[in-house]
C-alpha positions in Angstrom: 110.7 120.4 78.3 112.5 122.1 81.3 113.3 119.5 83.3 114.1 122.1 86.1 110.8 122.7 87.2 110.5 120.4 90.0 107.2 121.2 91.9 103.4 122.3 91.7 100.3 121.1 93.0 100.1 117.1 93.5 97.1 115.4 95.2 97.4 112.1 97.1 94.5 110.4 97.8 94.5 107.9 100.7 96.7 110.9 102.1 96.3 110.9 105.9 97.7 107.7 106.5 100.2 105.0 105.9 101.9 104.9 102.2 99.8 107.6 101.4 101.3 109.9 103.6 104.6 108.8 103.3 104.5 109.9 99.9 102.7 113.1 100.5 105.7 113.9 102.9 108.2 112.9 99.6 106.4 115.1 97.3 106.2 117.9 99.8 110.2 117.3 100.5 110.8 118.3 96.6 109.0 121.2 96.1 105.3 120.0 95.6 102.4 121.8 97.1 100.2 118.6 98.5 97.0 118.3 99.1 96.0 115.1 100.8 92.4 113.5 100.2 90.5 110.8 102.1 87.2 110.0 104.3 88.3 111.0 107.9 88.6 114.8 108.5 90.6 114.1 111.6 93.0 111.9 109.9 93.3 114.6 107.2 94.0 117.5 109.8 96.2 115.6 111.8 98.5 114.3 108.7 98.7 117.5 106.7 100.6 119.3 109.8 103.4 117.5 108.1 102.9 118.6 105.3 104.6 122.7 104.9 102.7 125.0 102.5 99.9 121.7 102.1 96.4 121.0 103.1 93.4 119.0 102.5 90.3 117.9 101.3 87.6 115.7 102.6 87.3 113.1 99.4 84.9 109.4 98.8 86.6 108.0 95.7 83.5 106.3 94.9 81.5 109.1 94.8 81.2 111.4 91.7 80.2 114.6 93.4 82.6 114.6 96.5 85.5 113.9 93.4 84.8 116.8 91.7 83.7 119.0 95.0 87.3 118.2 96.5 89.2 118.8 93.6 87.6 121.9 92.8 88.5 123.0 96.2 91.8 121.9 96.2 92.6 123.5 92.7 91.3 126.5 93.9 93.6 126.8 97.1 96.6 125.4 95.3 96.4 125.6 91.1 95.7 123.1 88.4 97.3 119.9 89.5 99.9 118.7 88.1 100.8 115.3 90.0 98.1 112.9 90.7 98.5 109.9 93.0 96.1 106.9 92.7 96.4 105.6 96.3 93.1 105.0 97.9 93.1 101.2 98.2 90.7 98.6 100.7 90.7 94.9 100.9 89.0 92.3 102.3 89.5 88.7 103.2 87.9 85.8 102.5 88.0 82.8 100.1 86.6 83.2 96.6 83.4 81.0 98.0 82.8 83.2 101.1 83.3 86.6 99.2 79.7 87.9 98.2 79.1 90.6 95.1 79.2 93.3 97.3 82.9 92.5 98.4 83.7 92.4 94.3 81.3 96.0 94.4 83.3 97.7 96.2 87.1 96.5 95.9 86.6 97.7 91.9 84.8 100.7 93.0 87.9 102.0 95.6 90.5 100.4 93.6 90.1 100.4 90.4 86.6 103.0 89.8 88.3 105.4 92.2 91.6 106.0 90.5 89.2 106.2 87.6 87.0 109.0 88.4 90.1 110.7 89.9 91.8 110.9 86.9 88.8 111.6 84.8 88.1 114.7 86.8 92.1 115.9 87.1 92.7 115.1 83.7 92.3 118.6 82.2 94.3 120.1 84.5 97.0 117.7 84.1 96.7 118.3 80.3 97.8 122.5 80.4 101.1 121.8 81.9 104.0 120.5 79.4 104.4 118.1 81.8 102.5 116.3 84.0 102.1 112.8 86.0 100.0 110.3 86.9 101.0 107.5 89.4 99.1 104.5 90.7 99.5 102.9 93.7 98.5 99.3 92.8 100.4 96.1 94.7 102.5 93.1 93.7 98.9 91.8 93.9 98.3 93.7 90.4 101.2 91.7 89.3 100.6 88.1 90.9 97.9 86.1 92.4 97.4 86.0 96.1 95.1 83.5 97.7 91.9 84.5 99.6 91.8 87.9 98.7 90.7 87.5 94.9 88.8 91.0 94.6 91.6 92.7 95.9 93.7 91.1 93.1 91.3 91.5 90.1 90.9 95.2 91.0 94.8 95.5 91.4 95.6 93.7 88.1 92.6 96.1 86.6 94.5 99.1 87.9 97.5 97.7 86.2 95.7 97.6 83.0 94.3 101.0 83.1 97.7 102.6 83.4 99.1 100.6 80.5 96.2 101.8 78.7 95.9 105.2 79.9 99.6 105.6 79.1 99.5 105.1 75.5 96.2 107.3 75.1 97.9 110.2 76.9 101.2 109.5 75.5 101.8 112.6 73.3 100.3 115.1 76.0 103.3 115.5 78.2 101.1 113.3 80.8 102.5 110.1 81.9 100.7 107.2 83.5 102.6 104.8 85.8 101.9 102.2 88.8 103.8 101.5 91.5 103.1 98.3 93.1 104.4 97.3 96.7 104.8 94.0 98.4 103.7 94.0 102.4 105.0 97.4 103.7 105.2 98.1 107.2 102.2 100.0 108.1 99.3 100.1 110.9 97.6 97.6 108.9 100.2 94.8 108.1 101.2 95.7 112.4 97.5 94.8 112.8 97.5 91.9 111.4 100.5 90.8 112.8 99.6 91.2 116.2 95.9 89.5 115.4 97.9 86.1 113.6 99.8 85.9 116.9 97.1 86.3 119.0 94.7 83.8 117.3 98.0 81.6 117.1 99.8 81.4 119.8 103.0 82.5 117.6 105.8 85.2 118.6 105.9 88.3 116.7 108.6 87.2 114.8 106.9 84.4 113.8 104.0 86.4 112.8 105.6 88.5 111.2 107.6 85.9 109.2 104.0 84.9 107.6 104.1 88.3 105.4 108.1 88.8 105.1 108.3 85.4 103.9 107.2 86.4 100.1 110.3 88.9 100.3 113.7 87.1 99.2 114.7 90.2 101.4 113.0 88.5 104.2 111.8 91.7 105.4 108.8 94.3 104.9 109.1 97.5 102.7 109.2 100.6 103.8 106.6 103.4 103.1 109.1 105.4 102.4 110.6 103.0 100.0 107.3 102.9 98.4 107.0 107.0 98.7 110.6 107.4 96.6 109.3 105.6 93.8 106.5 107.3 93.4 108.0 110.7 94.0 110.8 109.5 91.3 108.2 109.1 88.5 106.5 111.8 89.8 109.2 114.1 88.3 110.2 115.9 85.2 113.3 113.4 85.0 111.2 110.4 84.6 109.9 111.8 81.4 110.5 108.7 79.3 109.0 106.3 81.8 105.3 105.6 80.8 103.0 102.7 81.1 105.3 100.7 84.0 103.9 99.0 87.2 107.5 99.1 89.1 107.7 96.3 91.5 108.6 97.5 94.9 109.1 94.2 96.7 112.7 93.0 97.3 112.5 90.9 93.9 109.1 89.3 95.0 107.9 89.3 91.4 111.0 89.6 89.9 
């Protein structure tokens, strides 16, 4: 394998914001040609202007047709993909009592269904390069329990068990299958709730804050651009011998 072919084409879905972006931004920094998937147009315009010699497609993860309509599109713009990142996510919160069917529906069907279909569709593309990756953004919630947000953590540790899987099927292809999983990272959503647990609470940001850094024997929240380094490191021809992982990305939250 010539591990001196860095780029080609990698999509990131949940692209426009967030981690996702972050990581679109890492790939495009070594030589990948991104494109960026998700639900808002907008979003996806406004993010890809980061992105040099990227684009994007409109994409629903839980929908078969707008899968294969945006890859198609992409893969005709940019070439067979070679790097495929896993990082639509949602979740919801509630306890396990409060938290109807539907709520389990559709945390599997973004989380777990939608890096399923992904892959599915991508996967014979990723199958004529001698190398090719697979990366899965799951959560130190696909690696411990959390309370009130049980869905979220079935699907995550689902996720986790699809790319152990995965890996092993694909593991003589030149395709490899890993997860990354994060602890609370600092982006617009974590700042949300921050600023909704002091309002309802009367607490200082700090203090706020302190309710999601406090998991973190950092004391502190990751970075998406920790997060994005990780994935852009397994991402690459040098992490050839890395297959079937779910790399902790927490400050030693799960150890």
């Amino acid at each position: 394998m010539n591990t001196e072919i860095q780029a080609g084409h990698a999509v990131v879905t949940g692209g426009g914001t967030g981690i996702g972006l972050a990581i679109a931004q890492a790939l495009t920094a070594r030589g990948h040609a991104v494109t960026i998937m998700g639900r808002s147009k907008e979003a996806l315009a406004a993010a890809s202007a980061s992105l040099a010699g990227g684009g994007y497609a409109v994409c629903d993860v839980t929908d078969d047709a707008s899968v294969a309509s945006a890859l198609a599109a992409a893969q005709a713009e940019r070439g067979p993909v070679r790097v495929l990142v896993n990082n639509a996510g949602a979740v919801t919160t509630a306890p396990f009592e409060k938290t109807g069917l539907d709520a389990w529906s559709a945390a599997l069907d973004v989380n777990l269904l939608g890096a399923v279909r992904m892959t599915k569709a991508a996967l014979p593309s990723l199958k004529t390069h001698d190398w090719a990756r697979v990366v899965n953004v799951a959560s130190t919630a696909g690696l411990k329990p959390y309370a009130y947000v049980s869905a979220y953590v079935a699907s995550k540790h689902a996720l986790v068990g699809l790319t152990r899987a995965l890996a092993l099927e694909l593991a003589t292809t030149g395709v490899t299958v890993n997860a990354v999983c994060p602890g609370y990272t600092r982006t617009a959503i974590i700042e949300r709730a921050i600023e909704t647990i002091a309002a309802r609470t009367g607490r200082d940001a700090d203090a706020a804050e302190a309710v999601f850094t406090g998991s973190n024997p950092q004391g502190r929240l990751v970075t998406p651009e920790e997060v994005a380094d990780a994935v852009a490191w397994l991402a690459s021809p040098q992490a050839g011998a890395v297959n079937g992982i779910a790399l902790s990305v927490s400050g030693g939250e799960t150890g």
